[in-house]
Chimera marker file (.cmm) of the C-alpha trace (Angstrom):
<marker_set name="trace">
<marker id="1" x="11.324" y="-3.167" z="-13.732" r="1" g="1" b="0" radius="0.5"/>
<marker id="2" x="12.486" y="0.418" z="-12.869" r="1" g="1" b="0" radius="0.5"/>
<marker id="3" x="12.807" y="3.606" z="-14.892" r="1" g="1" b="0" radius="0.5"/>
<marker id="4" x="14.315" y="7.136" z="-14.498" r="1" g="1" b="0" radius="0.5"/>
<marker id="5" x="12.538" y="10.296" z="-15.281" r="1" g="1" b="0" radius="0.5"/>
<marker id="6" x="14.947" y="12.823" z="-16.122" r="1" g="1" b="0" radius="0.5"/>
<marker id="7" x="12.575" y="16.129" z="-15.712" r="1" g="1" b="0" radius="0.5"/>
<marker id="8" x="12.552" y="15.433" z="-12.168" r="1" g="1" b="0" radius="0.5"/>
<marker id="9" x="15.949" y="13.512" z="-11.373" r="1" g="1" b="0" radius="0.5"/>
<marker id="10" x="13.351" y="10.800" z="-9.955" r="1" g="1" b="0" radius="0.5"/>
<marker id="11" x="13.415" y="6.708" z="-9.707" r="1" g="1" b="0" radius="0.5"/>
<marker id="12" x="10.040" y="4.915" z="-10.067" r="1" g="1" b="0" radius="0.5"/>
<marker id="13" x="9.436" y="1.596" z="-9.813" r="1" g="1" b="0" radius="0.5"/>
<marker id="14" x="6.595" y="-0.851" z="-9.179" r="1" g="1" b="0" radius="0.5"/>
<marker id="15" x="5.592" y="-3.402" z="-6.544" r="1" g="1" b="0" radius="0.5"/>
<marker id="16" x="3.075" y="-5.483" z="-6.093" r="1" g="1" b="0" radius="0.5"/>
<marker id="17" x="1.319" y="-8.209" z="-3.606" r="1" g="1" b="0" radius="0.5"/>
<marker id="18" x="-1.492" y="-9.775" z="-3.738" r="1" g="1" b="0" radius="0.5"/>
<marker id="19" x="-4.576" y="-7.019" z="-5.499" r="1" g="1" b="0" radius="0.5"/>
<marker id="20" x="-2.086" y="-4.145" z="-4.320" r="1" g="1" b="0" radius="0.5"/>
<marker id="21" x="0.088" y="-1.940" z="-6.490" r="1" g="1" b="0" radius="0.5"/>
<marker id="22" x="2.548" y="0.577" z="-5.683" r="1" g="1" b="0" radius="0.5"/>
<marker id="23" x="4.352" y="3.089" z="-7.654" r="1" g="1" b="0" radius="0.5"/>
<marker id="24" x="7.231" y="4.221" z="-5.510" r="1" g="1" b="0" radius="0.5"/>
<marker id="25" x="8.883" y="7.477" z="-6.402" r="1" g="1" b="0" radius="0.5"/>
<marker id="26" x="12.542" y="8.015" z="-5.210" r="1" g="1" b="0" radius="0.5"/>
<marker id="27" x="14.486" y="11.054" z="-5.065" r="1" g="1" b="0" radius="0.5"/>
<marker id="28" x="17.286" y="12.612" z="-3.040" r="1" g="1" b="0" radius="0.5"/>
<marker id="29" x="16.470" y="14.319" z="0.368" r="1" g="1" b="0" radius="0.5"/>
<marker id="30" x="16.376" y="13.202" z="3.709" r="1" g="1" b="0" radius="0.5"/>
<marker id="31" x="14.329" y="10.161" z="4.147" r="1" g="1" b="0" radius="0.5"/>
<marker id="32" x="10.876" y="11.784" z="3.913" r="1" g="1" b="0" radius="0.5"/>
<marker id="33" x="7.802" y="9.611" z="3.549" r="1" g="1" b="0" radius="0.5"/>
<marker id="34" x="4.325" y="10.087" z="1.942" r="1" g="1" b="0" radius="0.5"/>
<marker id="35" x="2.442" y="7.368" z="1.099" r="1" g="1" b="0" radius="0.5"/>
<marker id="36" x="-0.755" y="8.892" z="-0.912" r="1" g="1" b="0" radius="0.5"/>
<marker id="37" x="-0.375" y="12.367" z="0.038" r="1" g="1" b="0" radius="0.5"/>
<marker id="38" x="-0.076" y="11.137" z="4.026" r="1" g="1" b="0" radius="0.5"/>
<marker id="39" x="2.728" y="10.004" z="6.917" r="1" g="1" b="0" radius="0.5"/>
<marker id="40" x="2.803" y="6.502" z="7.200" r="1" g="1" b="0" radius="0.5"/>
<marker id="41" x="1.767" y="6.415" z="10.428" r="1" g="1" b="0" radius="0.5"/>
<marker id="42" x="-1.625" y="8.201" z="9.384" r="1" g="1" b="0" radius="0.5"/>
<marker id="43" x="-2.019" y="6.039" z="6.303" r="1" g="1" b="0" radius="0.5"/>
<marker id="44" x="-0.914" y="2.606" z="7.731" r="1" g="1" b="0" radius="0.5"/>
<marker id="45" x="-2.143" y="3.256" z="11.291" r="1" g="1" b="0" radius="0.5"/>
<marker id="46" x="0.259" y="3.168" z="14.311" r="1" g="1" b="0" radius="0.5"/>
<marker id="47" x="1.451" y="-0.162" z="13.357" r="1" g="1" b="0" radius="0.5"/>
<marker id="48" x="5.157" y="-0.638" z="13.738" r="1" g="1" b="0" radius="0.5"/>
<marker id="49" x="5.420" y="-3.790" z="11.919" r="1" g="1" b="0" radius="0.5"/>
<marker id="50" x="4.047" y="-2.144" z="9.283" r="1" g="1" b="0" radius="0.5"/>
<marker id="51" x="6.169" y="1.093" z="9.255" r="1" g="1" b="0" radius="0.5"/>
<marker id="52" x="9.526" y="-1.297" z="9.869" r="1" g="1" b="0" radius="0.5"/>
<marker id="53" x="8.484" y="-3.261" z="6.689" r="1" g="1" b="0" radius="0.5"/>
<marker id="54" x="8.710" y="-0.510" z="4.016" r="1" g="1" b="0" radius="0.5"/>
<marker id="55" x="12.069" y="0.938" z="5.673" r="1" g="1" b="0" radius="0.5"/>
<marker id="56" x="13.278" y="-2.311" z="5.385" r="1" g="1" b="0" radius="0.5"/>
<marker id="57" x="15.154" y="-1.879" z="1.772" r="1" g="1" b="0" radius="0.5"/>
<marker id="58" x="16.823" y="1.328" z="3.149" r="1" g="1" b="0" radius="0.5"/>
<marker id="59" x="17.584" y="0.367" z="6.414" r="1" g="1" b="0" radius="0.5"/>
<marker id="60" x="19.286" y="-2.757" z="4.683" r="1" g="1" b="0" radius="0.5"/>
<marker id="61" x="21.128" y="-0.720" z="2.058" r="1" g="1" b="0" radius="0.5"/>
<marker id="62" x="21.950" y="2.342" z="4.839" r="1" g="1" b="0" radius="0.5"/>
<marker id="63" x="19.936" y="4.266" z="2.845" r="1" g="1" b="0" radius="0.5"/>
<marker id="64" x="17.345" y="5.881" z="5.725" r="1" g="1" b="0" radius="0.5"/>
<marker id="65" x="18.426" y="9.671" z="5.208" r="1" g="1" b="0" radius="0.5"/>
<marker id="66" x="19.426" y="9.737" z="1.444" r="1" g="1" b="0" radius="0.5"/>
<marker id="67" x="16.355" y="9.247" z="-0.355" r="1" g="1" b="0" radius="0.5"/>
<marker id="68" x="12.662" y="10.942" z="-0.126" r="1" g="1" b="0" radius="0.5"/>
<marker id="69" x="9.937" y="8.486" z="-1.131" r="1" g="1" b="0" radius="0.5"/>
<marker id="70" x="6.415" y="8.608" z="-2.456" r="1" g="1" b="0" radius="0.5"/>
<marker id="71" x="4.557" y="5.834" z="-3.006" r="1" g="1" b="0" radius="0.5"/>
<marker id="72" x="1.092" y="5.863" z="-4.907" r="1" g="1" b="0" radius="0.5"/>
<marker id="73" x="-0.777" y="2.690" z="-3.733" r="1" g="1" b="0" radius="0.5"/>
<marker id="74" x="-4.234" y="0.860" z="-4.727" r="1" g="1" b="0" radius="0.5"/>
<marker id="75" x="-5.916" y="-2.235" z="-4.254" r="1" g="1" b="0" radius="0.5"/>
<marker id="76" x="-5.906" y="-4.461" z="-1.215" r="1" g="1" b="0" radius="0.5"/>
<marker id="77" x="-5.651" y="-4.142" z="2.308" r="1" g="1" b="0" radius="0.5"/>
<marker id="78" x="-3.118" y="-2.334" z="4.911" r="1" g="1" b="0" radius="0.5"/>
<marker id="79" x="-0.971" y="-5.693" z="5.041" r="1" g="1" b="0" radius="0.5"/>
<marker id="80" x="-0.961" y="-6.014" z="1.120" r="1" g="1" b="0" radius="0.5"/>
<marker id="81" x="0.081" y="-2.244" z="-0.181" r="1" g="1" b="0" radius="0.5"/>
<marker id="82" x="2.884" y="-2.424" z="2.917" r="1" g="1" b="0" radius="0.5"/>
<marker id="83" x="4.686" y="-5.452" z="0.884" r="1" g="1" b="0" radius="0.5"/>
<marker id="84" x="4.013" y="-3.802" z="-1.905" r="1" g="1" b="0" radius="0.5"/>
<marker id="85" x="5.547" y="-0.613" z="-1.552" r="1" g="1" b="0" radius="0.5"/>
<marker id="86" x="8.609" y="-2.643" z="-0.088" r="1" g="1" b="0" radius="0.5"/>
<marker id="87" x="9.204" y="-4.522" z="-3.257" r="1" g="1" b="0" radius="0.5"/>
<marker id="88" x="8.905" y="-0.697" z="-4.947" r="1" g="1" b="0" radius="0.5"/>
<marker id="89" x="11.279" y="0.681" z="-2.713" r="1" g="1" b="0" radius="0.5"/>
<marker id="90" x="14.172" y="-2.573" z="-2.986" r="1" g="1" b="0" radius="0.5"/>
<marker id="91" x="13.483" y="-2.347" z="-7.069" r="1" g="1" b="0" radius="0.5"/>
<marker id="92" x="13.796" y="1.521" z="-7.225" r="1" g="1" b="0" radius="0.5"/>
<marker id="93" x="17.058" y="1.135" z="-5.087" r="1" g="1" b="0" radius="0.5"/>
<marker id="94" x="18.610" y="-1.611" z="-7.241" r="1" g="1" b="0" radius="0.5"/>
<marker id="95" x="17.866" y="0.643" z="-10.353" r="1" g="1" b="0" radius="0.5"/>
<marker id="96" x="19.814" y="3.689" z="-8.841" r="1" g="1" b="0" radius="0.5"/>
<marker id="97" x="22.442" y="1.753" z="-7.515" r="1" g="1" b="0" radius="0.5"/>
<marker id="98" x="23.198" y="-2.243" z="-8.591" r="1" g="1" b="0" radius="0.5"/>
<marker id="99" x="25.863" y="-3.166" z="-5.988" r="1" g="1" b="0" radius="0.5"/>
<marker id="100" x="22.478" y="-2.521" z="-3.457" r="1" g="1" b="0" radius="0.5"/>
<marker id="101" x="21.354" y="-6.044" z="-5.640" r="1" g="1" b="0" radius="0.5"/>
<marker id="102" x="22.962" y="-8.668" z="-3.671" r="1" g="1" b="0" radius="0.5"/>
<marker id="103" x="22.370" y="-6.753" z="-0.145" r="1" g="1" b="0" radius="0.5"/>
<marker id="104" x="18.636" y="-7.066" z="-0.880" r="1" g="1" b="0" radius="0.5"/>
<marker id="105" x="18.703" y="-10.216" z="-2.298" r="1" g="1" b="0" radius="0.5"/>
<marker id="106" x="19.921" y="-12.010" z="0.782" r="1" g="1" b="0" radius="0.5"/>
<marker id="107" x="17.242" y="-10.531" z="2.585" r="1" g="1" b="0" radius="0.5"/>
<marker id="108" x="15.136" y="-11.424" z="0.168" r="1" g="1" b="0" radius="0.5"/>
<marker id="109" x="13.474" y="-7.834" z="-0.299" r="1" g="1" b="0" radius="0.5"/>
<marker id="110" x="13.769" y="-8.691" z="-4.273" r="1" g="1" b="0" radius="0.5"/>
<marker id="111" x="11.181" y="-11.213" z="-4.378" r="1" g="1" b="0" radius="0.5"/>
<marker id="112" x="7.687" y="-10.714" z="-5.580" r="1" g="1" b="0" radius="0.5"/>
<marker id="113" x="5.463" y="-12.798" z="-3.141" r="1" g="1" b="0" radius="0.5"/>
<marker id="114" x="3.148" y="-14.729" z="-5.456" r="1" g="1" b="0" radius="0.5"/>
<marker id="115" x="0.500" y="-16.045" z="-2.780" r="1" g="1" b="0" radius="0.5"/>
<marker id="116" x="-2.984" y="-14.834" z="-4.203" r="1" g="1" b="0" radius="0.5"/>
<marker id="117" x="-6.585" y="-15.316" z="-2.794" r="1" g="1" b="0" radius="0.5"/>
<marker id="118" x="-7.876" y="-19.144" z="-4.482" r="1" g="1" b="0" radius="0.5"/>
<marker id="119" x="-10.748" y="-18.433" z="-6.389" r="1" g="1" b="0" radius="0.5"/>
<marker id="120" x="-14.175" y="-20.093" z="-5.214" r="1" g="1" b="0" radius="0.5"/>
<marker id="121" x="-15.191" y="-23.488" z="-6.756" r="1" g="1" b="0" radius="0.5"/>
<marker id="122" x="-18.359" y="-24.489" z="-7.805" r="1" g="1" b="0" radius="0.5"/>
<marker id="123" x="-20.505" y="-26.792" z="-5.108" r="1" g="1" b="0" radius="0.5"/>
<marker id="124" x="-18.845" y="-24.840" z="-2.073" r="1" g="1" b="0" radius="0.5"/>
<marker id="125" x="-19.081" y="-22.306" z="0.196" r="1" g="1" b="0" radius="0.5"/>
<marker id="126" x="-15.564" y="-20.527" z="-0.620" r="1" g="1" b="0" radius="0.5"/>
<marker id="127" x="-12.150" y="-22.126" z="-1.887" r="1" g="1" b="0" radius="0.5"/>
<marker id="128" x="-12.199" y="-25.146" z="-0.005" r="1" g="1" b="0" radius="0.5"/>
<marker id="129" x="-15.106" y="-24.486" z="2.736" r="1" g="1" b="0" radius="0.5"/>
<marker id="130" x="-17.495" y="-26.909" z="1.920" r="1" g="1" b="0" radius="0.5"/>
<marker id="131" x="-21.744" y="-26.635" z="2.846" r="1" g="1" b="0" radius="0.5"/>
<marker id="132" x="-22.788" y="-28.620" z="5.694" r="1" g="1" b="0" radius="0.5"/>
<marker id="133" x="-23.206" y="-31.817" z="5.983" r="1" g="1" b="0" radius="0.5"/>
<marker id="134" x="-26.231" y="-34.002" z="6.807" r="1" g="1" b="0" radius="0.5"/>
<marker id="135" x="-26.193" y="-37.470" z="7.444" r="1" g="1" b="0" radius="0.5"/>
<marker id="136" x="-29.669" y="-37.827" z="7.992" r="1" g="1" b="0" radius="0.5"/>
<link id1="1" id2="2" r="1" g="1" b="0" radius="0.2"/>
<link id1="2" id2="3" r="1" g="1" b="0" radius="0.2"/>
<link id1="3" id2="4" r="1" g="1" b="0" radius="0.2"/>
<link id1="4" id2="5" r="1" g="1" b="0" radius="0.2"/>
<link id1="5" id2="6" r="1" g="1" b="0" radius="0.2"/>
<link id1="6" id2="7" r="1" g="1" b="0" radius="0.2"/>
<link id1="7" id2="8" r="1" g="1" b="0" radius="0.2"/>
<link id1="8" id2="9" r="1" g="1" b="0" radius="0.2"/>
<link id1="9" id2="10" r="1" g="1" b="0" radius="0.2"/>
<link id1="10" id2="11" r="1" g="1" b="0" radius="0.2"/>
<link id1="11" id2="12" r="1" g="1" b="0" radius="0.2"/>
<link id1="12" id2="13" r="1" g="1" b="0" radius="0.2"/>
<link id1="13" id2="14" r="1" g="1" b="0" radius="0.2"/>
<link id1="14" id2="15" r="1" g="1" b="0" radius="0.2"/>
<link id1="15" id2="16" r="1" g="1" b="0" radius="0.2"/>
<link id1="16" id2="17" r="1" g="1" b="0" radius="0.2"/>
<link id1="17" id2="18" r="1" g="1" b="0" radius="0.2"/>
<link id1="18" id2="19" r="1" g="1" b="0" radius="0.2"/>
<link id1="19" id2="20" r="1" g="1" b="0" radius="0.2"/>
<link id1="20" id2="21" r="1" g="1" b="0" radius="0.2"/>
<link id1="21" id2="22" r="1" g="1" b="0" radius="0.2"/>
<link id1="22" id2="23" r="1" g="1" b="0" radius="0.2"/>
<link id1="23" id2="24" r="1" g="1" b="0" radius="0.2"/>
<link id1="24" id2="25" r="1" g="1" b="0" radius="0.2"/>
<link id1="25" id2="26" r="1" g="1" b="0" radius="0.2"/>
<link id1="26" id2="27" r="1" g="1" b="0" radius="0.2"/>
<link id1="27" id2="28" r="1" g="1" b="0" radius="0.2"/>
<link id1="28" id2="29" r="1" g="1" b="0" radius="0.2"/>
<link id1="29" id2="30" r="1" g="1" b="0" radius="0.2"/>
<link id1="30" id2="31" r="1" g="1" b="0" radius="0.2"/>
<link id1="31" id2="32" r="1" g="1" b="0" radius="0.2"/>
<link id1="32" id2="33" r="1" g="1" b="0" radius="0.2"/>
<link id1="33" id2="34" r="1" g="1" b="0" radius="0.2"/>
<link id1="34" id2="35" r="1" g="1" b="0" radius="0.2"/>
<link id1="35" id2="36" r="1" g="1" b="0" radius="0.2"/>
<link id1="36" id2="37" r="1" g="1" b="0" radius="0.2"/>
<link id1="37" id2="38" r="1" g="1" b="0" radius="0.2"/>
<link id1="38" id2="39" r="1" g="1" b="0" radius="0.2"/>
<link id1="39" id2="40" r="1" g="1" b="0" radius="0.2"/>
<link id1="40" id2="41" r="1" g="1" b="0" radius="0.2"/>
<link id1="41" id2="42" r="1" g="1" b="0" radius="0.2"/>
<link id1="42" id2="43" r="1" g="1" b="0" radius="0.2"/>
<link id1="43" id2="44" r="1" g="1" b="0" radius="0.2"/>
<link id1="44" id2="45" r="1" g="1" b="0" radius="0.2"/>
<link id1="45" id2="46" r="1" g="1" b="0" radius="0.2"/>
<link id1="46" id2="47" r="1" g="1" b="0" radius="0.2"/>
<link id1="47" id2="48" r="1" g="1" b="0" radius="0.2"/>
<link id1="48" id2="49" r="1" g="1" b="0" radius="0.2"/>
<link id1="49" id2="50" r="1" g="1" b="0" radius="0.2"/>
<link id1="50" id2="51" r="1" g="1" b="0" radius="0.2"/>
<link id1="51" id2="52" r="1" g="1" b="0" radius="0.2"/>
<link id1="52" id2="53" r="1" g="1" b="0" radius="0.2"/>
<link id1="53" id2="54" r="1" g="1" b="0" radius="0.2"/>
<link id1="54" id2="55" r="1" g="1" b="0" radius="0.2"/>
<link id1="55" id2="56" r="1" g="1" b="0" radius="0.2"/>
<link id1="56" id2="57" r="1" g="1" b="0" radius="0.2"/>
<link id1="57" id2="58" r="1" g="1" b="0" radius="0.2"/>
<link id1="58" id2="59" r="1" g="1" b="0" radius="0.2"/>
<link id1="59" id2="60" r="1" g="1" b="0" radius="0.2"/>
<link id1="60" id2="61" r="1" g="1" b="0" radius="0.2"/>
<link id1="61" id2="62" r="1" g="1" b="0" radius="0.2"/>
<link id1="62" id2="63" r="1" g="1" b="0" radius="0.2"/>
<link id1="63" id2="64" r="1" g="1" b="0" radius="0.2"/>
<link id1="64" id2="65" r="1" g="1" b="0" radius="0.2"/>
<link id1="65" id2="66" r="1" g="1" b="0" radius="0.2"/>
<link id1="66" id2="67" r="1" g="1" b="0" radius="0.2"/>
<link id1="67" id2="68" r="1" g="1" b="0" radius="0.2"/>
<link id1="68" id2="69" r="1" g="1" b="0" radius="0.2"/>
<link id1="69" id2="70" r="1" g="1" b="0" radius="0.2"/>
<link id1="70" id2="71" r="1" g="1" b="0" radius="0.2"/>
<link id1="71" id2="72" r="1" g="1" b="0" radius="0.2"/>
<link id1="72" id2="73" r="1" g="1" b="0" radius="0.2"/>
<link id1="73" id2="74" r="1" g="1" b="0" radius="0.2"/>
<link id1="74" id2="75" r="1" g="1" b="0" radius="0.2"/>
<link id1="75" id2="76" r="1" g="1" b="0" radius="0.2"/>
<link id1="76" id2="77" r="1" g="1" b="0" radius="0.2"/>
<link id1="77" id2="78" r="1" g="1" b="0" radius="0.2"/>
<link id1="78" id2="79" r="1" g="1" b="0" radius="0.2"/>
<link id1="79" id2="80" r="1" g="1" b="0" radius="0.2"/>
<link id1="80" id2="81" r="1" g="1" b="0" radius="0.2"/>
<link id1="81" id2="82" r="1" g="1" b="0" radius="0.2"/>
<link id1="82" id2="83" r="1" g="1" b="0" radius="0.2"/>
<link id1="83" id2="84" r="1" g="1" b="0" radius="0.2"/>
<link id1="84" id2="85" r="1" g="1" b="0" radius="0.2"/>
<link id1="85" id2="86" r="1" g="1" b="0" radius="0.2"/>
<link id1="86" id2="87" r="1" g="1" b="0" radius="0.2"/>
<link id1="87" id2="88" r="1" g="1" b="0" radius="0.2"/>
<link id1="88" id2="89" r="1" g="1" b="0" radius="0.2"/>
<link id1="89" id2="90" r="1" g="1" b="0" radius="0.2"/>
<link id1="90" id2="91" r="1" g="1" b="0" radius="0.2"/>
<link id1="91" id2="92" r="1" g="1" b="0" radius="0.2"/>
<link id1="92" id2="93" r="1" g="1" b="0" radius="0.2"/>
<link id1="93" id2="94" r="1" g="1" b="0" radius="0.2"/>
<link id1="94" id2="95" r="1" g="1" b="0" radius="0.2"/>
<link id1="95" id2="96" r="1" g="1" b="0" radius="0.2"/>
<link id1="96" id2="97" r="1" g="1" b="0" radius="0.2"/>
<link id1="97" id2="98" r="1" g="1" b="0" radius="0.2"/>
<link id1="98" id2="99" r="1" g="1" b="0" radius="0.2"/>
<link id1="99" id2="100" r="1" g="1" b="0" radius="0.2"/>
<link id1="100" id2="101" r="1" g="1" b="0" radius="0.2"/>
<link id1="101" id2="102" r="1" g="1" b="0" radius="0.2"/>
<link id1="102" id2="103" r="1" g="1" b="0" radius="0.2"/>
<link id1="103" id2="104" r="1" g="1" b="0" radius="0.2"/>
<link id1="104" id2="105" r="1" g="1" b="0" radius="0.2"/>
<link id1="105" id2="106" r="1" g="1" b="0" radius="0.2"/>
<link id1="106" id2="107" r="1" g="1" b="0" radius="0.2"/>
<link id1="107" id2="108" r="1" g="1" b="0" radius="0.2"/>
<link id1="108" id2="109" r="1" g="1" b="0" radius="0.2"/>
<link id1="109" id2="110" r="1" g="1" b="0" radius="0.2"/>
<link id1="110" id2="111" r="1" g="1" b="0" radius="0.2"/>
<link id1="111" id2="112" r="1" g="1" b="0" radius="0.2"/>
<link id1="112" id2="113" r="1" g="1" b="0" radius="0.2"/>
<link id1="113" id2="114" r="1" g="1" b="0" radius="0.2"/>
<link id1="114" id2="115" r="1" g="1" b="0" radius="0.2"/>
<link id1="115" id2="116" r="1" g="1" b="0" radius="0.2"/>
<link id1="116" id2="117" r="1" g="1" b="0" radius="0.2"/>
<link id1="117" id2="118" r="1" g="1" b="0" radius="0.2"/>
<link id1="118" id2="119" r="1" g="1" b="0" radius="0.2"/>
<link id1="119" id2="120" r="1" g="1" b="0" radius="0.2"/>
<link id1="120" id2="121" r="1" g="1" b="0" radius="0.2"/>
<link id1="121" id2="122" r="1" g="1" b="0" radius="0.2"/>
<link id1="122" id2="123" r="1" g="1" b="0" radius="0.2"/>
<link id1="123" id2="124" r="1" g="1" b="0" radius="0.2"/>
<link id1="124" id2="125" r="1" g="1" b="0" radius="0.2"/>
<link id1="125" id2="126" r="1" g="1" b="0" radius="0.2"/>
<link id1="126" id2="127" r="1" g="1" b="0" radius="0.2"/>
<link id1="127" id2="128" r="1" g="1" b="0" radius="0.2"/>
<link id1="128" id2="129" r="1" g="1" b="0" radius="0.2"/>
<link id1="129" id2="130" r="1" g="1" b="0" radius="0.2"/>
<link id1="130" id2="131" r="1" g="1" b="0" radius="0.2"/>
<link id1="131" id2="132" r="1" g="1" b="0" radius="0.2"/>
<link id1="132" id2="133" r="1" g="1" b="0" radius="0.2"/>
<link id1="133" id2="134" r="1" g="1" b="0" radius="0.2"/>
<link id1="134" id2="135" r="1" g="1" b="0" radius="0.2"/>
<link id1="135" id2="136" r="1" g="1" b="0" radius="0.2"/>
</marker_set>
């Protein structure tokens, strides 16, 4: 799930959601946030349901000012690597700290969301689209 490196004094974990992946880097500081080398608000736009999403886990565990985090995220969309770097940041904070477990639990930050895209079938347009139909 989570694992320390002990060069840096860092906690990384992964997240994931739907063809996005996140490695989430935390470490002590004041609540500093780069998500590929950027602010949030440059990477993610000036969306603030986005930018509420991934403070969620430290907001929840009054964590805001403790930790720094940098995330390293691929694959997706905007919506996708958000969730995912949420589920990094919960895991990463359960790792340095398990009494933060049930917190996130209940708010159900722990949970990997397993809705994928549904692959295209044969005969159709997409999933479940079907061609056009002619009667005549």
């Amino acid at each position: 799930m989570a694992r320390t490196v002990s060069k840096k004094n860092q906690f990384i974990a992964t997240g994931r959601r739907k063809t996005s992946v996140a490695r989430v880097f935390l470490k002590g500081g004041k609540g500093k946030f780069i998500i590929n080398g950027k602010e949030p608000v440059k990477y993610l736009g000036d969306v603030s349901s986005f930018l509420n999403l991934i403070k969620k886990p430290l907001i929840a565990t009054q964590t805001e000012t403790k930790y720094d985090v940098d995330a390293k995220v691929h694959g997706g969309g905007i919506s996708g690597q958000a969730d995912a770097i949420r589920l990094g940041i919960a895991r990463a904070l359960v790792y340095i700290n398990s009494s933060y477990k049930a917190v996130l639990k209940s708010e159900g930050l722990l949970t990997r969301d397993p809705r994928d895209k549904e692959r295209k079938k044969y005969g159709r347009k997409r999933a479940r689209k079907r061609f056009q139909f002619s009667k005549r």
